[in-house]
N, C-alpha and C positions, 0 to 999 in steps of 0.2 A: 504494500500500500504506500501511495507517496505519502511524503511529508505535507500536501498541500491539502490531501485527502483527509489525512489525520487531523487536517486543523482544523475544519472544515467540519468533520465529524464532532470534535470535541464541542464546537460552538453548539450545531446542532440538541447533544444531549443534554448540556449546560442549560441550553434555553427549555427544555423539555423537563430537566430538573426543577426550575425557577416555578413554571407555571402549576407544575406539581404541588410544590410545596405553598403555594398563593404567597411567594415574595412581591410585597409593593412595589409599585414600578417607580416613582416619589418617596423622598419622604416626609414628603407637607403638599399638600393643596399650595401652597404657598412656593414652592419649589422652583429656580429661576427654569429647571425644563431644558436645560443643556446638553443632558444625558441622564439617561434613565440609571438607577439600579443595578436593572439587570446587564446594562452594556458595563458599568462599572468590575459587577462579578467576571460578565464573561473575559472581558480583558486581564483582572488579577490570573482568573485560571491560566487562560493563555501564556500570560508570563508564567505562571511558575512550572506549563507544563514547556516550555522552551528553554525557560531556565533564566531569562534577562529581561527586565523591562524595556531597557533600551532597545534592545535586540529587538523584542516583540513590537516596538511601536515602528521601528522600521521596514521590518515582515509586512507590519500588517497595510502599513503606510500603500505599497504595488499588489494588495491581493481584496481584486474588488472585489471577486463572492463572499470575502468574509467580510467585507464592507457592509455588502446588501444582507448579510447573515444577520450580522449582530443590529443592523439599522442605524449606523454611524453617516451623521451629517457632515462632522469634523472630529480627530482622533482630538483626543482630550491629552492634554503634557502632563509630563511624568509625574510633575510636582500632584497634578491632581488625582492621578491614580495612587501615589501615596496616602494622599490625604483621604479617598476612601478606605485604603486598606487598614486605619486604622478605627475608621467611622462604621463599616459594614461586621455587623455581627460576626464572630469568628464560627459557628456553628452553620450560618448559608455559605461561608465556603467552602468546610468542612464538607458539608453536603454534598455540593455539586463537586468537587473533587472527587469524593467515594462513589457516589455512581459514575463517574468518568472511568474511573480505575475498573469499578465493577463491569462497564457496559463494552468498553475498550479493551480489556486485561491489557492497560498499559502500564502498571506497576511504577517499573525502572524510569518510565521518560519525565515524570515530574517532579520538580525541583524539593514538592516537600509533599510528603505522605503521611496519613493517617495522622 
């Protein structure tokens, strides 16, 4: 399977995981609406299943299906995918990680397991 296929798949389950578990897409009515939630999670996955933010924002920068996948108007800067990853509960990432691992049996390819 490519690497581009894998990525592709991963958003896929991630976003299958999300609706599953009824993760809000906001988290205020009040919300400036720049980027949802769930492109926040799928993005953290992404990185830590490549291993690099930086790396991952440049990936993802030339791969328009995973553009139109995740529903990204504008990739959001690192600073700000830090600042969710300490804002987004650690148990929806947790989450969507484990069924990644479970639905992929990709163990080995992300950066931080279980």
């Amino acid at each position: 399977m490519s690497r581009k296929l894998d990525i592709y798949n991963v958003v896929k389950i991630g976003q299958n995981v999300m609706k599953r578990a009824k993760i809000p897409l906001y988290w205020s009515k009040h919300s400036r609406k720049a980027h949802t939630i769930h492109q926040h999670i799928m993005l953290i996955v992404l990185a830590q299943y490549i291993g690099n933010r930086s790396k991952m924002l440049r990936m993802i920068r030339y791969m328009d299906r995973i553009w139109k996948a995740v529903k990204l108007k504008e990739i959001p800067d690192e600073s700000t995918i830090s600042t969710e990853i300490r804002r987004i509960p650690k148990q929806w990432l947790r989450m969507v990680i484990e069924e990644e691992v479970k639905e992929l049996g990709i163990l080995g390819n992300f950066a931080v397991c279980g």
